[in-house]
C-alpha positions as CSV (number, residue, x, y, z in Angstrom):
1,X,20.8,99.9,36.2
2,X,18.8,96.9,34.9
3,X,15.2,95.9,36.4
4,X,16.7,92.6,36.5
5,X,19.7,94.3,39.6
6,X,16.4,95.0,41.3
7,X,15.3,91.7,40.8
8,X,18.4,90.3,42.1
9,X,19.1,92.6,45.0
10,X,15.4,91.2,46.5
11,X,17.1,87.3,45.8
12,X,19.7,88.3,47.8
13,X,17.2,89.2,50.4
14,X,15.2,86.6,50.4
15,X,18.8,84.3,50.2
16,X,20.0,86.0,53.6
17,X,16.6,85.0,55.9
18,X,17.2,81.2,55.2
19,X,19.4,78.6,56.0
20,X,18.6,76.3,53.5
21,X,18.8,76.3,49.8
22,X,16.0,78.3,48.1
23,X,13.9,77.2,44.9
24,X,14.0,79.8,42.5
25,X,10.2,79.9,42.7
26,X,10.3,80.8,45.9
27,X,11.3,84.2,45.5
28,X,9.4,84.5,42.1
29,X,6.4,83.8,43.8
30,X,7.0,86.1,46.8
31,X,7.5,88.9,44.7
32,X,5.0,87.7,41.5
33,X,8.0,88.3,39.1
34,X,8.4,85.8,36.1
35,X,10.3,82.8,37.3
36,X,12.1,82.9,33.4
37,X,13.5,86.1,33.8
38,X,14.8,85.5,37.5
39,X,16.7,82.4,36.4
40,X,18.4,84.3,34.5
41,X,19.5,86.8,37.2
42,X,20.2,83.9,39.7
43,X,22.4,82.1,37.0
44,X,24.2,85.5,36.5
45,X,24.2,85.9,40.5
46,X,25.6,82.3,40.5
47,X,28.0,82.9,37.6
48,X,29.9,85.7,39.5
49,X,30.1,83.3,42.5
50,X,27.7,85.5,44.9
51,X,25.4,82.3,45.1
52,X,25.8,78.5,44.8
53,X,23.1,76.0,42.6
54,X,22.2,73.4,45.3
55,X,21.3,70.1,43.4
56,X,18.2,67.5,44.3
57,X,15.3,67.3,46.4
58,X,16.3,69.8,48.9
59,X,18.1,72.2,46.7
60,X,17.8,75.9,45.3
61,X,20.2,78.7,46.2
62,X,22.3,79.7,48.8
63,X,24.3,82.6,49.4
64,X,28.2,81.8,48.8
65,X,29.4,84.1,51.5
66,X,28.0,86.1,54.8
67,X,25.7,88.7,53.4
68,X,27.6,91.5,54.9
69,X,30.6,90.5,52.4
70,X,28.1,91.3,49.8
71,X,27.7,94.8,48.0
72,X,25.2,95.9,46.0
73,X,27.6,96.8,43.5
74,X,29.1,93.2,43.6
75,X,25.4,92.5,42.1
76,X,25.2,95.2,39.6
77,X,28.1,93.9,38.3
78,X,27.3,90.6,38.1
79,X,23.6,91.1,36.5
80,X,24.5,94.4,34.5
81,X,28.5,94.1,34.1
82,X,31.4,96.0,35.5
83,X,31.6,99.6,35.0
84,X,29.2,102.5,35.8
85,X,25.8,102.2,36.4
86,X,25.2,105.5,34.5
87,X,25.5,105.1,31.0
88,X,25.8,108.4,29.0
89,X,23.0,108.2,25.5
90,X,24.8,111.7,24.3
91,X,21.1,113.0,24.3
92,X,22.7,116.5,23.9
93,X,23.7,115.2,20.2
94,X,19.9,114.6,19.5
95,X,16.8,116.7,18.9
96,X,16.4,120.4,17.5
97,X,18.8,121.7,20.0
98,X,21.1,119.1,19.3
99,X,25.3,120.1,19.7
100,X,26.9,118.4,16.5
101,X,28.6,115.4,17.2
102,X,32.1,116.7,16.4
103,X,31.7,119.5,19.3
104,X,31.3,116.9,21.9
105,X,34.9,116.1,22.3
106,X,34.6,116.2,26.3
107,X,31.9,114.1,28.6
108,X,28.6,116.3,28.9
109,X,28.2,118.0,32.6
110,X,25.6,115.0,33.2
111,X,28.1,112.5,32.6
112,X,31.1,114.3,34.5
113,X,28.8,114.3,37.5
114,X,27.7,111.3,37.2
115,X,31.3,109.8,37.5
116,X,32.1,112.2,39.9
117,X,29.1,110.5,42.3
118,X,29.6,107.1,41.7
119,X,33.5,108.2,42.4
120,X,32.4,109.4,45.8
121,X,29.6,109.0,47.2
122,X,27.0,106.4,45.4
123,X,30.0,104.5,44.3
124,X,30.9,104.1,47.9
125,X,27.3,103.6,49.0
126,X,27.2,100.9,46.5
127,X,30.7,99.1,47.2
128,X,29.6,98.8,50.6
């Protein structure tokens, strides 16, 4: 997962202790993380409909729905993108003990238990 999930995840936070809308700075501020690259996870927060851009004087963000009927994979997904939050490099094809790229027809045990957690239990954890 991104920095910027971990950047969003505190957004949401900070988004569930309020009422009203909340400046992006806000948050930026609270947690002395660049305001430019926390737009950019609110816009992709706001993008997959998990929070709402409130316009004028008073506005900021707002959650869209009760923060219970949020996950924290609902927010990988919209920061990072669907699909698994473990990415396989194929680091066993690199380096002097490296297997040759035609041997590795099959996931490596890393990846295979990878999938298997986020199958079971982190990918449970995370949907809810």
């Amino acid at each position: 997962m991104s920095g910027g999930v971990e950047w969003a995840l505190r957004c949401c936070v900070v988004l569930t202790s309020v009422r009203e809308p909340v400046p992006a700075a806000r948050p930026a501020a609270l947690h002395d993380i660049s305001p430019t690259y926390l737009a950019k996870q609110l816009q992709a927060l706001s993008r997959a409909g998990l929070i709402r851009s409130v316009q004028g004087k008073s506005g900021g963000y707002a959650l869209t729905r009760a923060p219970e009927q949020i996950t924290v994979l609902d927010v990988v997904d919209a920061v990072d993108g669907p699909g698994s939050a473990f990415v396989c490099t194929e680091i066993r094809q690199r380096g002097p003990l490296a297997t040759p790229a035609e041997a590795c027809t099959t996931p490596c045990p890393i990846a295979r238990a990878m999938a298997g957690a986020m199958g079971q239990g982190v990918g449970a954890w995370l949907r809810g």
